[in-house]
VOLUM-99503 format. One record per residue (C-alpha): residue number from 0; x, y, z. Coordinates in steps of 0.001 Angstrom, whole numbers, plus 524288, in hexadecimal, padded with zeros to 5 digits. Example, Ala and Ser with C-alpha at 12.3 -4.5 7.8 and 13.67 -1.06 7.14 Angstrom:
2
{site 0,{8300C,7EE6C,81E78}}
{site 1,{83566,7FBDC,81BE4}}
END
This chain:
429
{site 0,{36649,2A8B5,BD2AF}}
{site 1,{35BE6,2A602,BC947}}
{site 2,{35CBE,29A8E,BC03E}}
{site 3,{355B1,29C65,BB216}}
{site 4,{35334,29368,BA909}}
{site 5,{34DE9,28F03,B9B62}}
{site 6,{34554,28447,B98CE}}
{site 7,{3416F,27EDB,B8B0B}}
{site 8,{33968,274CD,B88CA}}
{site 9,{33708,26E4C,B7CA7}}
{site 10,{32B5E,266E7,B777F}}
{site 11,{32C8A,263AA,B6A87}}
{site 12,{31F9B,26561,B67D6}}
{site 13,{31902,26155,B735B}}
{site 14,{307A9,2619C,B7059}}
{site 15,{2FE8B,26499,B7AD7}}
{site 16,{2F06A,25F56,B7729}}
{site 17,{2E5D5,25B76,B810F}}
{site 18,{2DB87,25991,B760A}}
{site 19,{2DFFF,24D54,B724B}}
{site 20,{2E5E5,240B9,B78A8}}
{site 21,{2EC31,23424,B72CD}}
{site 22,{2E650,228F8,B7200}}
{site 23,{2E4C0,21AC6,B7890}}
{site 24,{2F288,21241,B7364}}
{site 25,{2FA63,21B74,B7C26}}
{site 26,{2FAEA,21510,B8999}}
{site 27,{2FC48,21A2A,B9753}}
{site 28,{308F7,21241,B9B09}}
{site 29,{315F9,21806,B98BF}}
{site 30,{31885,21428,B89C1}}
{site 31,{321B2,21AB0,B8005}}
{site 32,{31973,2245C,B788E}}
{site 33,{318E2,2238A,B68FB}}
{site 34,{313FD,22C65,B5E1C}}
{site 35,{30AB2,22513,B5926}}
{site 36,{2FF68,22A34,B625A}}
{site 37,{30172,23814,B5FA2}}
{site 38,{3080F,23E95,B5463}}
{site 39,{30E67,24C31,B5501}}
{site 40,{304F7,25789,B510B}}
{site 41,{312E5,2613F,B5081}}
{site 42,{31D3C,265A9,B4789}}
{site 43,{3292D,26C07,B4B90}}
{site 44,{32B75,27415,B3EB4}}
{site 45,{31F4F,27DA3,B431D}}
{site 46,{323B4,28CB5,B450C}}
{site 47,{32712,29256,B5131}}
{site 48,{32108,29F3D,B53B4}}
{site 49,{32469,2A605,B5EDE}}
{site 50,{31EF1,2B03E,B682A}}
{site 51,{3244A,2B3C6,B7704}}
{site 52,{31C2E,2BAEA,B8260}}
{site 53,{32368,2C766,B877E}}
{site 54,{32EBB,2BDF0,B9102}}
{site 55,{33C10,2C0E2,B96DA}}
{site 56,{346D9,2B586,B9582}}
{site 57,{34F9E,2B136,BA1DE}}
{site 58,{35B86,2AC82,BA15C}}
{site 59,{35F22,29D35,B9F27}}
{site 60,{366FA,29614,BA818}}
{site 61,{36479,28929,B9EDA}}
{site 62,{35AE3,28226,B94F2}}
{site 63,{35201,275A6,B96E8}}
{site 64,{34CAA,26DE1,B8BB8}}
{site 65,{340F0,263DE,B8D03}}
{site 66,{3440C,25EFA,B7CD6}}
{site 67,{33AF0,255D5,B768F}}
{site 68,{34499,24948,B792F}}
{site 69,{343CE,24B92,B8717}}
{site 70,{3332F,24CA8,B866C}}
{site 71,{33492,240A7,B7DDB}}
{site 72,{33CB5,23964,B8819}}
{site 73,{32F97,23AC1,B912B}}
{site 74,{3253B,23895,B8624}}
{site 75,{3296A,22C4E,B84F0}}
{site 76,{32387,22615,B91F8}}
{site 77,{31696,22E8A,B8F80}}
{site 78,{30B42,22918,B8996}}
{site 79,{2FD0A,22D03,B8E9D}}
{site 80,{2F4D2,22F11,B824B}}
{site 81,{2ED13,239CD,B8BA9}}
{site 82,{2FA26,241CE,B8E5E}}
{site 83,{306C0,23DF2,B94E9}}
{site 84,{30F05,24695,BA003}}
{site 85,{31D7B,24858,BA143}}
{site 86,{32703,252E4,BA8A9}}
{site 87,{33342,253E2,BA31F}}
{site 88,{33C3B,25AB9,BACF5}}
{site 89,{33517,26637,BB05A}}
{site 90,{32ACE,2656B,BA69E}}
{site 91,{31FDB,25E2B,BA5D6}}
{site 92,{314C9,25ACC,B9A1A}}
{site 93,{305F0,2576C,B9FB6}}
{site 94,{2FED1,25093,B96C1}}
{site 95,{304AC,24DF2,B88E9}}
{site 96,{308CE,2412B,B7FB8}}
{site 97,{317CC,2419C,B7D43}}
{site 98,{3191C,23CAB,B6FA9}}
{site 99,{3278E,2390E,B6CA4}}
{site 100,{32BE9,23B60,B5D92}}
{site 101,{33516,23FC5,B562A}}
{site 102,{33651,24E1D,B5885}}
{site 103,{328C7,25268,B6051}}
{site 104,{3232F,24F63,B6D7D}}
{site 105,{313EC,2501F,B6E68}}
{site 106,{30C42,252AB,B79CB}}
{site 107,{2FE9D,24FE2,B79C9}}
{site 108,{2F6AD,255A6,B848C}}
{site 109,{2EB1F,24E04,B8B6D}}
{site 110,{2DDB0,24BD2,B8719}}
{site 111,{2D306,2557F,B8F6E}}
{site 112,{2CB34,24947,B96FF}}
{site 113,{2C490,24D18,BA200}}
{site 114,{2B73D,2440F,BA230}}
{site 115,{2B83A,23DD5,BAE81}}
{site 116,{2BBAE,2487B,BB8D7}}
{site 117,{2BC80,2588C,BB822}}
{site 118,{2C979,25991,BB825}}
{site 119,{2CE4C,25F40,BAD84}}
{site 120,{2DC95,25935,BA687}}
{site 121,{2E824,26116,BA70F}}
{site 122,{2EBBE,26724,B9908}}
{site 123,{2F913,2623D,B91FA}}
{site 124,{30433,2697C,B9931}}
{site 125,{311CD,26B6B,B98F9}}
{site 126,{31766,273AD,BA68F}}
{site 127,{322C0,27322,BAEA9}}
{site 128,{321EE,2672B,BB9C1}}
{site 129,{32D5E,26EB8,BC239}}
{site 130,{32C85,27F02,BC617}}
{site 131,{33422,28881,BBC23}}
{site 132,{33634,293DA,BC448}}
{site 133,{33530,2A013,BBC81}}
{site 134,{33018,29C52,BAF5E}}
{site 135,{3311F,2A9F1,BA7CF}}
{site 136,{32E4B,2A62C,B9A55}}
{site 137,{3283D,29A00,B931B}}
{site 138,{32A1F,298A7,B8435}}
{site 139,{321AE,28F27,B7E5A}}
{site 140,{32275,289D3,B6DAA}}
{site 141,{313B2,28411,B6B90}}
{site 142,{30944,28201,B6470}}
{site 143,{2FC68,282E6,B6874}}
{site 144,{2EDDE,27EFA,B61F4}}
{site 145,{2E784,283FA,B6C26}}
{site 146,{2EB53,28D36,B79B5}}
{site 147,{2F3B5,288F4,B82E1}}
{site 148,{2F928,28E5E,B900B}}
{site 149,{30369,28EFD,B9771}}
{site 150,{303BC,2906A,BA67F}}
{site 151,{30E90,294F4,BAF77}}
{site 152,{30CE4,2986D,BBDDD}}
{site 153,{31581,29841,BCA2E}}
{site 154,{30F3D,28E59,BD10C}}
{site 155,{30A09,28533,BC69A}}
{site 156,{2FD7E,28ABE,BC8D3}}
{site 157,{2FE22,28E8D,BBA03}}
{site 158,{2F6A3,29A78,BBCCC}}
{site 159,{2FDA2,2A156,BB0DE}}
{site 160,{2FB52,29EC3,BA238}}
{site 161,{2FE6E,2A1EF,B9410}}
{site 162,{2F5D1,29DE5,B8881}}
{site 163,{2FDFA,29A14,B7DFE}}
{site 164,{2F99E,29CE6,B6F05}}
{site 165,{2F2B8,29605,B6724}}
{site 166,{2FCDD,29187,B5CCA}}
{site 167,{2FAB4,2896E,B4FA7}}
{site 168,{30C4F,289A8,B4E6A}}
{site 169,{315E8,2899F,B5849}}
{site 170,{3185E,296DB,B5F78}}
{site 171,{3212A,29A5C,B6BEC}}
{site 172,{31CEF,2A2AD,B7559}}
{site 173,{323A0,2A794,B833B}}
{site 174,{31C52,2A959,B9028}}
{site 175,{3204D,2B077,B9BE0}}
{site 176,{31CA4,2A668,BA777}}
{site 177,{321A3,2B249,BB19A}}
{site 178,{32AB9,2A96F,BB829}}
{site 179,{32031,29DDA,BBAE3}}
{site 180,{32587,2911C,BBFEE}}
{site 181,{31AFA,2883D,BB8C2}}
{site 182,{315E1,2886B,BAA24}}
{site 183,{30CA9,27EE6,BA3B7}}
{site 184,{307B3,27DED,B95EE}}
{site 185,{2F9DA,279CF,B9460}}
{site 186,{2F50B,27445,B883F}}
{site 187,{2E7B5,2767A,B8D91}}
{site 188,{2DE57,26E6C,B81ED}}
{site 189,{2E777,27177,B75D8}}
{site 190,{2F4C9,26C44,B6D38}}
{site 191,{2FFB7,274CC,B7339}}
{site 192,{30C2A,2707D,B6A51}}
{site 193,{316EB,274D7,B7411}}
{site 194,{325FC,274B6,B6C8D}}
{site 195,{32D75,27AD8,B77FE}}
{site 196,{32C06,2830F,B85C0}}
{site 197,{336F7,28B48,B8C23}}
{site 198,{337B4,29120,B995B}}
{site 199,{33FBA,29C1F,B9F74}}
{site 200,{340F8,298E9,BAD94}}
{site 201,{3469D,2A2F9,BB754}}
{site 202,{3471B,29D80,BC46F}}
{site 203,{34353,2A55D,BCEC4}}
{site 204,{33AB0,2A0E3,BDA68}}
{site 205,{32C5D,2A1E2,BDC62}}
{site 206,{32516,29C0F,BE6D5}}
{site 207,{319A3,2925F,BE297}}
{site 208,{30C69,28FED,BE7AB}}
{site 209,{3066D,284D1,BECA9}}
{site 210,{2FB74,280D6,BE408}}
{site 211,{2F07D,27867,BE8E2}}
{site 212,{2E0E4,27428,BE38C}}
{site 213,{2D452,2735E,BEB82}}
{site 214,{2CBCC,26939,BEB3C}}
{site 215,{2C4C0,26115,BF54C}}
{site 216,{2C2E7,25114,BF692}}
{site 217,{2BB8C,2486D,C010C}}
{site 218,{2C0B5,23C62,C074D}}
{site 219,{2B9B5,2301E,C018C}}
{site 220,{2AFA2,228DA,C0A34}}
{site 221,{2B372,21C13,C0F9A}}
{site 222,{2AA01,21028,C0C0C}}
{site 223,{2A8D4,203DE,C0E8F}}
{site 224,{2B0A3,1FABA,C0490}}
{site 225,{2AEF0,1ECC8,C0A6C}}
{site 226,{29FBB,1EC6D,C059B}}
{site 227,{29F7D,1EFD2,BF7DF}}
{site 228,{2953F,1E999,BEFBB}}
{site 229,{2971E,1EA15,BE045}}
{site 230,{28D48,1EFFD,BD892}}
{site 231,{28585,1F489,BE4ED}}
{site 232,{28E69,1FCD5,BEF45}}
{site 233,{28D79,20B8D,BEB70}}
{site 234,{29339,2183B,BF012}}
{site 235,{295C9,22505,BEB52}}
{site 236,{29EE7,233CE,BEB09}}
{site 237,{298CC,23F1E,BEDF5}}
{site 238,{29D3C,24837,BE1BC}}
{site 239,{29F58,25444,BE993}}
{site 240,{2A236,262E1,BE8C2}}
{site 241,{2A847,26BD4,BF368}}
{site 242,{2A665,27BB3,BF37F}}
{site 243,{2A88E,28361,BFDD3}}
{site 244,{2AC14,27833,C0956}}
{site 245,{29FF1,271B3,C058C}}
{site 246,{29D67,26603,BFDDF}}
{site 247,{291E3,261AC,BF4B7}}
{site 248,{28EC5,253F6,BEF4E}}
{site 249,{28F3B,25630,BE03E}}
{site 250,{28C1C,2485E,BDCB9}}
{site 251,{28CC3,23B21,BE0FE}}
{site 252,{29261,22FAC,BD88F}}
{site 253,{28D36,22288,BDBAF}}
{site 254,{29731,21566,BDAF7}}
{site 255,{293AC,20726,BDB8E}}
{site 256,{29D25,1FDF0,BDECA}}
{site 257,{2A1B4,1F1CE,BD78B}}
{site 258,{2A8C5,1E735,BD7D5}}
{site 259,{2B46F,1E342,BCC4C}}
{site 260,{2AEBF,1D628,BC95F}}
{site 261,{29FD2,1D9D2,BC90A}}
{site 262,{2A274,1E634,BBF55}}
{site 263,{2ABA5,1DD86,BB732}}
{site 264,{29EFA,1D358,BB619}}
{site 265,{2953A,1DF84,BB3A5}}
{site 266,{29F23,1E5B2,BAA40}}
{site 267,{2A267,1DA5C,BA23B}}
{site 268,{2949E,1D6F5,B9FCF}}
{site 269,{28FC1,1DAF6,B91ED}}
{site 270,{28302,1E2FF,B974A}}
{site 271,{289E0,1EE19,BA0C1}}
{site 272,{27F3C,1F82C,BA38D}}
{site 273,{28581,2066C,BA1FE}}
{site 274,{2806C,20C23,BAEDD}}
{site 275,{287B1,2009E,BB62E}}
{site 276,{292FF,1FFD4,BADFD}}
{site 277,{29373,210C2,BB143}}
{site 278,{2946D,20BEC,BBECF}}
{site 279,{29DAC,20235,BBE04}}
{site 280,{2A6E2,20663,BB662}}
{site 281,{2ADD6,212C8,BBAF8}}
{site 282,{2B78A,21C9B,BB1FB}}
{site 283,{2B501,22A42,BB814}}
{site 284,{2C055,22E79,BC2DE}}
{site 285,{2B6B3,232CE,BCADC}}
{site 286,{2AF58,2268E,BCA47}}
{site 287,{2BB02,21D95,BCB26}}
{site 288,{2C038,22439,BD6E3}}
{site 289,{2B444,2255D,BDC73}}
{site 290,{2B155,2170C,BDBAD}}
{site 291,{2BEA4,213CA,BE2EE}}
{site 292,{2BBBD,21C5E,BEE54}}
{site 293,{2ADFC,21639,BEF6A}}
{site 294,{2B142,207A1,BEFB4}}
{site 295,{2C0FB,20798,BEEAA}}
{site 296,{2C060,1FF8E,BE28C}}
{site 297,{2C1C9,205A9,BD39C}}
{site 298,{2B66F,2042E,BCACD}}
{site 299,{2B483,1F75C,BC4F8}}
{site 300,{2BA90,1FA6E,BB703}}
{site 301,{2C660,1FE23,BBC81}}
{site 302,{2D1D2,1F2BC,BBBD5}}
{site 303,{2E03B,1F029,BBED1}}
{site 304,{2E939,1F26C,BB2C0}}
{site 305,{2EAA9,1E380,BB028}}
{site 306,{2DC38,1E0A2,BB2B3}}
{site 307,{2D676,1EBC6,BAA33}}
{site 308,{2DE0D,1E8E1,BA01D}}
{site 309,{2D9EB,1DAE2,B9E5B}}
{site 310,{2CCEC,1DF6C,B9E78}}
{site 311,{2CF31,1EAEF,B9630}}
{site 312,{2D128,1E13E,B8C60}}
{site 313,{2C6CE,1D87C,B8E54}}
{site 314,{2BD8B,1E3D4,B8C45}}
{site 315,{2BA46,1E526,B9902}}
{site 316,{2B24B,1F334,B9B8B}}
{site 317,{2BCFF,1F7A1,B93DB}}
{site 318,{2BAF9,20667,B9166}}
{site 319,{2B9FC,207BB,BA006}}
{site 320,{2C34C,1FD28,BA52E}}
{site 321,{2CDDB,20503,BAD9B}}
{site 322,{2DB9A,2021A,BB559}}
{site 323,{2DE33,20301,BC2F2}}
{site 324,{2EBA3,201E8,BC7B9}}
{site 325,{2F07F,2022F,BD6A0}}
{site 326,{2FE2F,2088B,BD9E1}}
{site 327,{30512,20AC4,BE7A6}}
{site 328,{31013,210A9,BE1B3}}
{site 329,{314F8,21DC4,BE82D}}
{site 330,{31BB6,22594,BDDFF}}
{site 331,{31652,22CBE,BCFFC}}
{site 332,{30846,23427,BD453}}
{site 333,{307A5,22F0B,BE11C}}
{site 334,{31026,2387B,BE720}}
{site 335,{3097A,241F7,BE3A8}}
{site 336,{2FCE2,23F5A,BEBBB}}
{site 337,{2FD87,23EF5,BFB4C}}
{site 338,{2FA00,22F83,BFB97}}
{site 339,{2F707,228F3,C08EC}}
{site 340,{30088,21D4B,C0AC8}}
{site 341,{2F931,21059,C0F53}}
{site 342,{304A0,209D5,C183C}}
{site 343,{30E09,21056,C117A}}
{site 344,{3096E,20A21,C0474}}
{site 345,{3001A,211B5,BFAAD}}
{site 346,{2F64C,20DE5,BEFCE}}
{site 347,{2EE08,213C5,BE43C}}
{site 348,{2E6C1,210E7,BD97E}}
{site 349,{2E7A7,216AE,BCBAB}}
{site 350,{2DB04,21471,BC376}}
{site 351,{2D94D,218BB,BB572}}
{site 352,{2D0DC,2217A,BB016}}
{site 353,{2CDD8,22210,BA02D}}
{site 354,{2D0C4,2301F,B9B19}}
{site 355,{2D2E0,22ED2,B8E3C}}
{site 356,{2D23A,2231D,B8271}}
{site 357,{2D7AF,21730,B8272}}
{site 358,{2D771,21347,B8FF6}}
{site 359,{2DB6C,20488,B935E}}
{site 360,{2E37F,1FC25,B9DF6}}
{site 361,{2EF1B,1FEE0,B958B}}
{site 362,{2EE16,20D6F,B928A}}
{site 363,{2E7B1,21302,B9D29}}
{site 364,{2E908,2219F,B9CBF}}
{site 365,{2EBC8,22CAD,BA515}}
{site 366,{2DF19,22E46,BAC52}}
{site 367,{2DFA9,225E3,BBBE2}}
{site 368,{2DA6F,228B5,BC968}}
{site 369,{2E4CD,22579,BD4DC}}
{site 370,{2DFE4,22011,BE272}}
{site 371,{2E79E,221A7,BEAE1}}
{site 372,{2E12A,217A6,BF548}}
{site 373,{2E704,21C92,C02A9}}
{site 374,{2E3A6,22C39,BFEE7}}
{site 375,{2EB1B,236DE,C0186}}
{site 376,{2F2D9,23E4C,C0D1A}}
{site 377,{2EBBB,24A54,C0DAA}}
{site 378,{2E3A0,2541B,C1565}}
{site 379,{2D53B,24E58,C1733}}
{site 380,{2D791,2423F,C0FD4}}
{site 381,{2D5EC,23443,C16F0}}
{site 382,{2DCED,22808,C1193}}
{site 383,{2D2B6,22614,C05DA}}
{site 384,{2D3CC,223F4,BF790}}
{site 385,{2DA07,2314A,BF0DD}}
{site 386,{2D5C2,2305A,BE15D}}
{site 387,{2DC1D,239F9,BD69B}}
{site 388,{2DB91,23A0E,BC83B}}
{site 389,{2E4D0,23C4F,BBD66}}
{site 390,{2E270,23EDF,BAFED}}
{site 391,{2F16D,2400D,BAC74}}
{site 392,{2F5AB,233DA,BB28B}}
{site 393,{2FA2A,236F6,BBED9}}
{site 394,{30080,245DA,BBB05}}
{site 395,{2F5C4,24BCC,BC2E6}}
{site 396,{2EB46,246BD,BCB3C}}
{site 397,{2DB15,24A57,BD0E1}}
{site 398,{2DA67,24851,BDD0F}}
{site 399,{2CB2B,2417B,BDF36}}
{site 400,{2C36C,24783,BE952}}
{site 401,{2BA36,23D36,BEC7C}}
{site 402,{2AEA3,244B2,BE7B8}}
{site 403,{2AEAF,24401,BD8E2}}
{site 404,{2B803,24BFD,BD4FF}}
{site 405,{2C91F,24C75,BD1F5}}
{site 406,{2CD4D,2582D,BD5B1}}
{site 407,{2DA93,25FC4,BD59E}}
{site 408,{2E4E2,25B1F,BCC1C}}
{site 409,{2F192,25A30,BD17C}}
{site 410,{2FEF1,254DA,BCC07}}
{site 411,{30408,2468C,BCE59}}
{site 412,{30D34,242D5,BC619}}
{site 413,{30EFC,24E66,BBF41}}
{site 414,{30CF1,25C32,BC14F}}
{site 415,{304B0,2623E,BB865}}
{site 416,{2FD5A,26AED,BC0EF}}
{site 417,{3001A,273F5,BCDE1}}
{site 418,{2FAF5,26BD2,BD759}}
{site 419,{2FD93,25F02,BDFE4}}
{site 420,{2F6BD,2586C,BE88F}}
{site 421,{2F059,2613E,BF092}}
{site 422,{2E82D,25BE9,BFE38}}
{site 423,{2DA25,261FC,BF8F4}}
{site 424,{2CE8D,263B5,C0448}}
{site 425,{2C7DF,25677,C0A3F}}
{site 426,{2B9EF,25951,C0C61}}
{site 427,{2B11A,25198,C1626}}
{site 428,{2A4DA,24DBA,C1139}}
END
């Protein structure tokens, strides 16, 4: 017997926009979220023009809403100024500020940063989190400055796509998905005003593929710790490249070691010469992880919460001041890495990393890297530091590869993209 069903979900209006970001008095810890960072660039009294691709309707079996009270029931513990992320049954929004007023709910997609590393940010998304089987048509009521897509696939490969119009008033328009199980709507770079989405779902059964990414790390080399000298013990990664089961040395950054205390001294002295201070004082993911793996300490402007903020305040290198927190917890992200288990207990390490204004001890952002100290379970690796990287706080991680670059986003928290964590190839050097 086949089941069908209708699904309508409304977002009264709902903005996309990745040009643009709010700024620094919204913090990163769980706070009710106000209007008075962002104010609503929609009206509901626009006309509604409508045009529909050549679909055929099913029949419904029943109807669910998503309404605006129920998205405003989640806004309300949201409040990144660089985006927020929420699933709502089986839907799920990457990448937006909920704004709760009277009658519209704003989401404001994520700011393009990508200075530190070549990974590129996901766009502002809304998708299904759980598998629709047999999408046959998708009507859509948007409004859109500039072109936006929408995927659909099996698998959520998202190997299939629409472009939808450019649009200065709302329009509706109807897609045939071809009885998909997945959809996503990419913002891409543009405002995409979305007022409501409805699915016809017939369920049959399709078989789905296994998706997995390619990549390829190195175990970290083992040094001595016991003998470090500040200002004076160096080492260095090998930046490499591998093509064709060979391996090349692209570049090789250099690290000095040194001690809290000294670089507090050095730092807090009026006269810091740049070049040292460069050297010292470490932002970069790359850098920051590499540091770790090279003397199993974080870089000297990086604090506890309680420490970093005392010196936040007392000026302190305070553009470049940063938080380090330790966890052993074993719910949230964790499960979804293979971690090695030290006795039976774990532990890990989540350092920040600045992406955007307004960075401080008390509003830290979205950006961290996560060392996990006892590694992973997997194929070719040993029981040494694994490093990843979020830029969505903890929806997705980048897995390091211990030769100067994060590679291979996969979902933690969330699941905004088709893969997991995948055991990638262990090369010997």
């Amino acid at each position: 017997m086949k089941k069908h069903l209708k699904i309508i979900i409304f977002l009264i209006p709902i903005l996309f926009l990745i040009s643009c970001s709010t700024k620094n008095n919204i913090s990163s810890d769980n706070i009710p979220v106000t209007t008075d960072n962002i104010s609503a660039n929609t009206t509901s009294s626009e006309p509604i023009t409508s045009t529909t691709t050549d679909v055929s309707t099913t029949n419904i079996s029943y109807v669910t809403k998503y309404n605006n009270n129920f998205i405003s029931k989640y806004a309300k513990n949201y409040s990144y100024s660089t985006g927020n992320y929420f699933n709502a049954d089986s839907i799920s929004i990457y990448r937006g500020v909920l704004i709760v007023s009277t009658d519209l709910v704003d989401l404001i997609g994520m700011p393009d940063y990508d200075e530190f590393t070549d990974i590129k940010p996901l766009p502002s998304s809304i998708y299904n989190n759980k598998k629709f089987i047999g999408i046959g048509y998708l009507k859509i009521t948007y409004k859109s400055i500039e072109s936006a897509k929408l995927y659909y696939s099996l698998d959520k490969s998202y190997n299939h796509s629409y472009e939808l119009d450019k649009t200065t008033g709302y329009i509706t328009k109807e897609f045939n998905l071809s009885k998909a199980s997945y959809f996503k709507i990419d913002a891409g770079k543009s405002m995409l005003y979305i007022k409501s989405i409805e699915l016809s779902v017939d369920e049959n059964d399709y078989n789905e593929t296994t998706l997995s990414y390619t990549g390829f790390r190195v175990n970290p080399k083992e040094y001595d710790m016991n003998n470090l000298v500040s200002g004076v013990t160096k080492r260095s990664i090998d930046i490499l490249e591998y093509k064709d089961n060979n391996y090349f040395v692209k570049d090789t950054l250099e690290y000095i070691y040194y001690d809290r205390d000294d670089a507090y001294y050095i730092l807090s002295s009026d006269n810091v010469d740049d070049d040292l201070y460069s050297k010292m004082v470490l932002t970069n993911p790359v850098d920051v992880a590499n540091y770790y793996l090279l003397f199993n300490d974080f870089p000297v402007n990086y604090y506890d919460k309680s420490d970093a903020t005392e010196l936040y305040y007392d000026d302190f290198i305070k553009d470049d001041l940063r938080c380090v927190s330790e966890y052993s917890r074993t719910d949230g992200y964790v499960k979804s890495v293979p971690m090695n288990y030290n006795n039976g207990a774990i532990k890990y390490y989540e350092l920040d990393i600045k992406l955007e204004d307004g960075y401080e001890p008390t509003n830290r952002g979205v950006g961290r890297i996560v060392i996990f100290t006892n590694g992973f379970k997997g194929n070719g690796y040993d029981d040494s530091p694994v490093i990843v990287y979020t830029d969505d706080h903890y929806i997705t991680f980048n897995e390091y590869n211990n030769a100067g670059s994060f590679i291979n986003r996969f979902n933690a928290q969330g699941v905004p993209t088709p893969y997991s964590w995948t055991n990638i190839n262990t090369i010997e050097i």
